[in-house]
Residue, then its C-alpha position, 0 to 999 in steps of 0.5 A: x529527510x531521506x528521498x521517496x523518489x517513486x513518489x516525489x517524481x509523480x508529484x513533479x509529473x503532475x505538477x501546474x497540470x489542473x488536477x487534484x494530487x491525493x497521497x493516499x496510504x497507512x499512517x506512518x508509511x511517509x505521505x507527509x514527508x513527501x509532502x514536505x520533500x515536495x515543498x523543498x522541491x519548489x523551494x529550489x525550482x524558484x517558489x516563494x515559501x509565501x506561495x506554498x500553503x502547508x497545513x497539517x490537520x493532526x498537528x495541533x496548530x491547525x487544530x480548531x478548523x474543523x469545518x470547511x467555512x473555517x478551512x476556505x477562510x485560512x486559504x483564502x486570507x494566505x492567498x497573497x498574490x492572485x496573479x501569483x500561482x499558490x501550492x495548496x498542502x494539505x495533511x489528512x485533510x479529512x479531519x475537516x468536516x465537508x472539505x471537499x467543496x474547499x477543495x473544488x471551489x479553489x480548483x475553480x476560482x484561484x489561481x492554485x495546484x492542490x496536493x492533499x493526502x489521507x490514510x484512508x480510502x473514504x477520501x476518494x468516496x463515490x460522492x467526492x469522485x462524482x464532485x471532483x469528476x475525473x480533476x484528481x489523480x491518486x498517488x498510493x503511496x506504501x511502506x519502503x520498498x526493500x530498495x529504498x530501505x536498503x537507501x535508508x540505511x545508515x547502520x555501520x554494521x557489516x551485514x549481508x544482503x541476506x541479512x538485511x533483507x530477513x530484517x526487512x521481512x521481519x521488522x517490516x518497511x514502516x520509515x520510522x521502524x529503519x531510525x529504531x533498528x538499533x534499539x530493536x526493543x522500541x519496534x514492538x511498541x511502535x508498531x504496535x501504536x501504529x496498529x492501534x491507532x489505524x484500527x481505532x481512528x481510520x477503522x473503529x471510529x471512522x465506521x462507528x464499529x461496534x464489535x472491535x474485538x471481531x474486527x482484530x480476530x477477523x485482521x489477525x485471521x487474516x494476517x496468519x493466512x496471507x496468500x492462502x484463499x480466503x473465503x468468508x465462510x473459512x473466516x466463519x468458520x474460524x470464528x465459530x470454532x473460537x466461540x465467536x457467531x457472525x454472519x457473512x455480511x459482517x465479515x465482508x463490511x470488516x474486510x472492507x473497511x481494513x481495506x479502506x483503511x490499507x492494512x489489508x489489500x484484495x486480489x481477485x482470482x482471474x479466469x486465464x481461459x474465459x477472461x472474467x474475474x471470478x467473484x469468490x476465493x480471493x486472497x488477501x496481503x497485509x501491508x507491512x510485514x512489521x505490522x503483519x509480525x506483531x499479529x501473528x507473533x512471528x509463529x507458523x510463519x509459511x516462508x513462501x507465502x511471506x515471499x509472495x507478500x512481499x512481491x504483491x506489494x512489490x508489483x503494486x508499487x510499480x503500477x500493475x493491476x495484479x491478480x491471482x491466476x486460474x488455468x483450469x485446476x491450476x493457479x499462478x500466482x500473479x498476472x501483473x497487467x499495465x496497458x499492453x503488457x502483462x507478465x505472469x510470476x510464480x513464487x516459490x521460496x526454493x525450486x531446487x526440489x524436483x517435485x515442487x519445481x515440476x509443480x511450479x511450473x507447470x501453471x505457467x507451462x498451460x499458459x498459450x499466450x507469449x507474455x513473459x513467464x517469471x518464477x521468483x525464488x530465494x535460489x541463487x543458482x545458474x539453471x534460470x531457464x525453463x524452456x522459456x520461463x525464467x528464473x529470477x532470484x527474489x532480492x535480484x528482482x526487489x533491486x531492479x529498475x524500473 
């Protein structure tokens, strides 16, 4: 197994402290490796394996406890030692019908540190965060980082890092496509499978969709204009035009639940001079590029767009709040906002044109404040300052520490 470092350190941060640990993200993006590479961890720092409760609800060893009577059961009659504290693990845990009282009934009244993971959102309903009362903290976990597929790779090719990275943009980050890539065939029929099974079990089936076709026409919309605003009126319209009537409010319960399930991520547009988010236009990004690919067929493919895609995901990993910008008629692309910081980026594949270099940073230039001003481009040149506003090339900023 290869190390998910980023998350294996919150895990180890969190670790005795008495709140409950959820691994959220898509299927397939590595939150039951962790899991299992959490479990080695206490392995080596002194815990016995008798201590550790493993269950994995998709395996099919686990596959007659459905309800949560049956789910306390199991956990009560393997917690061997009261004095001894016991690591409770749980895998898409949400197959279990009402698991949440399992979960705050052993938080309560055992000796035990709770992990659970799940692929979508409605783990942490309104009514489970109002059971659990500020006792969890959530860990959103993603596909690779272009980072950590670099690690992941264990080809014997001589390939460039520009190479590398153009396959990472076109094959995506899932950590099973990494183990394909020397049978490219196979990529296409595994993302595949992972795109239907997400949209069948954590969207259809989960929300009771009754019109699936408009679900993927509203998906496939809006993986072919990631970065753009998007607005369900422009989705309507789209729709319209391909013979297919909806209303608003069945775009925005889709859009919802594609959220809920980590295909798509919101970013909300930003007023920089009235500070107040702004209820209408956002943008929309998808979040493997691999998946994003096969919706698309790679065709129209807008280079710049895919790059701001990828440094979304990039600023989200590294826990900022990110929004879209508004400065009068201009917009930056990202305002990434951590407690006391906030740092502000353009994307542009390339400012070595005059024009769209005056265009891309005049945005940043009518910003007054002095919070750092990035413009991230594919360029590899020696110009990286604009009065102020640095110029970092893309790959450079994907490898940094932080």
């Amino acid at each position: 197994m290869k190390n998910r470092n980023l998350y294996l350190n919150q895990l180890i941060q969190f670790r005795d402290k008495e709140l409950i640990k959820v691994i959220t993200g898509l299927r397939r993006s590595g939150k039951s490796t962790l899991l299992s590479l959490f479990e080695n961890y206490l392995v080596a720092s002194g815990v016995d394996r008798k201590h550790i409760i493993r269950m994995n609800f998709e395996s099919f060893e686990f596959d007659e406890i459905t309800s949560y009577k049956e789910l306390h059961a199991y956990i009560k009659k393997h917690i061997n030692d009261t004095n001894k504290k016991h690591y409770i693990l749980l895998d898409e845990v949400q197959q279990v019908s009402s698991w949440e009282k399992v979960i705050n009934s052993f938080l309560v009244d055992a000796n035990v540190d709770i992990y659970i993971t799940g692929s979508n959102a409605y783990l942490l309903s309104s009514e489970l965060s109002t059971l659990l009362s500020g006792r969890y903290v959530e860990i959103k976990m993603q596909p690779l980082s272009f980072k950590e597929y670099l690690d992941f790779l264990e080809s014997d090719k001589e390939m460039s890092l520009q190479e590398k990275f153009n396959q990472y943009l076109t094959y995506g980050g899932l950590p099973t496509v990494v183990q394909l890539l020397d049978s490219p065939d196979t990529i296409g029929p595994f993302l595949e499978g992972i795109y239907n099974t997400v949209l069948m079990k954590d969207v259809i089936e989960r929300n009771g969709v009754r019109d699936a076709a408009l679900l993927e026409s509203i998906l496939k919309f809006i993986a072919a204009n990631i970065g753009s605003i998007v607005s369900t009126k422009k989705i309507s319209d789209y729709l319209t035009s391909s013979g297919r009537k909806t209303t608003s409010d069945t775009i925005d319960n889709y859009l919802k639940m594609l959220e809920n399930a980590f295909i798509i991520y919101k970013a909300n547009r930003y007023d920089l001079k009235g500070k107040m988010f702004l209820k209408t236009l956002e943008k929309y990004y998808i979040v493997d590029m691999g998946i994003r690919n096969r919706l698309t067929g790679l065709r129209n493919t807008d280079y710049g767009h895919v790059l701001e895609n990828i440094v979304y995901l990039e600023l989200l990993r590294r826990g900022y709040e990110v929004t879209i910008g508004k400065i009068a008629s201009l917009e930056v692309d990202f305002v990434a906002s951590k407690t006391n910081e906030k740092i502000y980026y353009q994307v542009s594949a390339t400012i070595m044109d005059e024009k769209t270099r005056v265009r891309e940073l005049r945005p940043l230039e009518s910003i007054s404040d002095n919070y750092p001003k990035f413009i991230l481009t594919m360029d590899q040149t020696p110009f990286n300052d604009f009065a102020g506003i640095k110029v970092i090339n893309i790959i450079d900023f994907l490898l940094e520490s932080f």
